[in-house]
C-alpha positions in Angstrom: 0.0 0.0 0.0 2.9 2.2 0.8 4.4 1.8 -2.6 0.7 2.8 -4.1 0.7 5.7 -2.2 4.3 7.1 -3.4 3.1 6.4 -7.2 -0.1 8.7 -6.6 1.7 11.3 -5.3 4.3 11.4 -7.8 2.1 11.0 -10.0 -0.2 13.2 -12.1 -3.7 12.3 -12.2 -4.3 9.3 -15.7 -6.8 10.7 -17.8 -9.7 8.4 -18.6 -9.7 5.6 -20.9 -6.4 5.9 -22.0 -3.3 3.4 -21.5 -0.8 6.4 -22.0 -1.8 10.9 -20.9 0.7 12.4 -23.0 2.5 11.8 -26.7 5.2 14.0 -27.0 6.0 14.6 -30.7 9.6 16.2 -32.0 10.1 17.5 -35.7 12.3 19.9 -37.6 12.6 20.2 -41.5 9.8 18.7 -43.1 7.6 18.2 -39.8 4.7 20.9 -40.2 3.7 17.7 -43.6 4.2 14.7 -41.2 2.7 16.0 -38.2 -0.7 17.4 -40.0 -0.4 13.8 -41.9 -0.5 12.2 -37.9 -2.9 14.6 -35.9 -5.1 14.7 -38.9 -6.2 11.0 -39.1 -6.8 10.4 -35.3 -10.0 10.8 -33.7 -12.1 13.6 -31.8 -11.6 11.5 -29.0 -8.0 10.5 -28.6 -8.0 10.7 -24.7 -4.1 11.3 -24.7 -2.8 15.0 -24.4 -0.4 15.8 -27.2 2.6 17.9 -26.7 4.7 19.1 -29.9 8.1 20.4 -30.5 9.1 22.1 -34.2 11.8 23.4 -35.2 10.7 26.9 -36.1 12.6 30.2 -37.2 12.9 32.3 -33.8 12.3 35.3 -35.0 9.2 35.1 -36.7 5.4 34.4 -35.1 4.0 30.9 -35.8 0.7 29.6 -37.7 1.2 26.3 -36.7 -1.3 25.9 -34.4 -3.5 27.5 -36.5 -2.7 25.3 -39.1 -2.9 22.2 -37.7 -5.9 22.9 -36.4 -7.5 23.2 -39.9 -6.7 19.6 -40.1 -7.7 17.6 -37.3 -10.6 16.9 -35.0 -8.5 17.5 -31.8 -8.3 20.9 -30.2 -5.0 22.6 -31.1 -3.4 25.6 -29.5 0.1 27.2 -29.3 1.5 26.6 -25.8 0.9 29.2 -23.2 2.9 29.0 -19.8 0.5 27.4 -16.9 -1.6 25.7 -19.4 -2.2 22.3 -17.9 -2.3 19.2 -20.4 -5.7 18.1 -21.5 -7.4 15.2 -23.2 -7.7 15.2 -26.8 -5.5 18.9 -27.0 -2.0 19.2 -28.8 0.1 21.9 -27.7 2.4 23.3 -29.7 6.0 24.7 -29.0 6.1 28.8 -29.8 9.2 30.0 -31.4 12.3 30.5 -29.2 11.0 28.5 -26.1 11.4 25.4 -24.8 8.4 23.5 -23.8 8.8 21.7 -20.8 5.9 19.3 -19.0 5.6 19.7 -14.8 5.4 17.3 -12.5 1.9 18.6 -11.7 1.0 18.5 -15.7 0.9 21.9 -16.5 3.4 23.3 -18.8 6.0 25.9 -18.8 7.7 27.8 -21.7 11.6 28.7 -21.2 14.1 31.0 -22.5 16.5 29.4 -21.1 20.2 28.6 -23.1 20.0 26.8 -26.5 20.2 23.1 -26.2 22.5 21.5 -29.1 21.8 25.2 -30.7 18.2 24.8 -30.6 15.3 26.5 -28.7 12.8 24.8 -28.5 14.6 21.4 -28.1 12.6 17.8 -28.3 15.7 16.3 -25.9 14.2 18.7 -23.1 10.6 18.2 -24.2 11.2 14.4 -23.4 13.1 14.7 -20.7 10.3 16.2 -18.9 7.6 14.4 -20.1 9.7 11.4 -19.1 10.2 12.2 -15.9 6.3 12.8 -15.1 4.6 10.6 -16.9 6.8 7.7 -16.9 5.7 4.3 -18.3 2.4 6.1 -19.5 4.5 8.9 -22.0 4.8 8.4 -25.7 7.8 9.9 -27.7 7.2 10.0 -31.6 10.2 11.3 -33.5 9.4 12.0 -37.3 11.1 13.9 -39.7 14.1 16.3 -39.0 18.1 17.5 -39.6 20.2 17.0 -36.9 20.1 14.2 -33.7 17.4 16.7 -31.4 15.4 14.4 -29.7 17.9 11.1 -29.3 19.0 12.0 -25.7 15.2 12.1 -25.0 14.5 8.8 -26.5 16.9 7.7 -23.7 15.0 9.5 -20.9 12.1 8.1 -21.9 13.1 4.5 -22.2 14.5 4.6 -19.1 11.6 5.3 -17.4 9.5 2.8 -19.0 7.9 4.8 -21.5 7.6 4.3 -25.4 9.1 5.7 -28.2 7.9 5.6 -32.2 10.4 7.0 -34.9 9.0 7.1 -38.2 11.2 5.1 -40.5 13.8 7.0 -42.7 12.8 6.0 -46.2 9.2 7.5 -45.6 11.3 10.8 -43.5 11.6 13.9 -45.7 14.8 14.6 -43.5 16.5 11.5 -42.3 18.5 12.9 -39.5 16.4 12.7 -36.2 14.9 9.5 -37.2 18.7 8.0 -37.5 19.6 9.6 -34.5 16.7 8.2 -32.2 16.8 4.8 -33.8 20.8 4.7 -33.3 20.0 4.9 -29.6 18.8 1.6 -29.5 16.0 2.4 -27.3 13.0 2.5 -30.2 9.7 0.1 -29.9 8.5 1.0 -33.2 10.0 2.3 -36.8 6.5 3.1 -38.9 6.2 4.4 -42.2 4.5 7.7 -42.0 1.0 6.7 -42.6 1.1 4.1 -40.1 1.8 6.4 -37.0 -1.6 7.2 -36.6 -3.4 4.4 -36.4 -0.6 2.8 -34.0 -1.2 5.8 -31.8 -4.8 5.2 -31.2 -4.0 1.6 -30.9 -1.4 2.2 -27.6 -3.7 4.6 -26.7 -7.0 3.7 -26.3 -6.3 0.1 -27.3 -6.9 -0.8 -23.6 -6.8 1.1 -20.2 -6.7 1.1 -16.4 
């Protein structure tokens, strides 16, 4: 009973009828295509929260939320400090911040230094999600230059969670997909129009 009791309160509350709360999702050149190609084929009621990191130019405002929402039947919104993660919502990185996930689920944007020369940086994305949500967090790396995201893969293998990397013949950019799958630490390699469907499968494929 003691060991129940540290889990709940280190824990953030599960959202209903889902086996994993949270798929964190990491892109850079080419991602705005894959990840409207994902979100737009899952359904109104994907019980997961979704939390995205893009590579985007810092110095420019972002339609990406905007966007995406065009394309899918989940709520979409650009990532505001304090929000706290919801069922069937993505939130989206803005330019020049880091997102990071809380303990107690709610989210905070950071200024702080460039990791690997990029702000916002999947690797730190992870990280936190990892650390939170454990064996219930989702990574999904897709298309991208550069190895962003790999140290994260780690964090959130480590702590039981599991990680999707789309594979690199369907990648526009094969460099974050090699990166993350070099780690060694990947459950699944999908072609592009796969991810989806495998999501909703983890996901609401069975619960607690």
């Amino acid at each position: 009973m003691i060991e129940m009791a540290e889990n709940a309160k280190n824990h953030p509350p599960h959202f209903t009828n889902a086996a994993f709360d949270v798929v964190a999702i990491a892109a850079s050149a080419g991602g705005l295509t894959a990840i409207v190609k994902v979100l737009s084929t899952l359904p109104a009621e994907f019980p997961a929260a979704i939390a995205i990191v893009q590579h985007l130019a810092p110095e420019h405002p972002s339609f990406m939320a905007e966007i995406l929402s065009r394309r899918t039947n989940i709520t979409v919104k650009q990532a505001q400090e304090g929000d706290c993660l919801t069922p069937r919502t993505a939130y989206v990185a803005p330019p020049n911040r880091h997102l990071l996930v809380n303990g107690d689920s709610t989210l905070s944007l950071s200024q702080s230094e460039l990791v690997n020369f990029l702000r916002p940086s999947a690797d730190l994305l992870f990280e936190s999600v990892a650390a939170t949500y454990k064996d219930r967090a989702i990574a999904l790396v897709l298309t991208g230059t550069g190895s962003d995201g790999a140290m994260g893969v780690e964090a959130i293998k480590k702590m039981g969670g599991t990680v999707i990397v789309q594979d690199v013949k369907t990648a526009e950019f094969s460099g974050m997909p090699s990166a993350a799958i070099n780690t060694g630490n990947v459950d699944f390699i999908l072609p592009l129009d796969e991810i989806s469907s495998t999501l909703v499968g983890l996901v609401m494929g069975e619960s607690d």
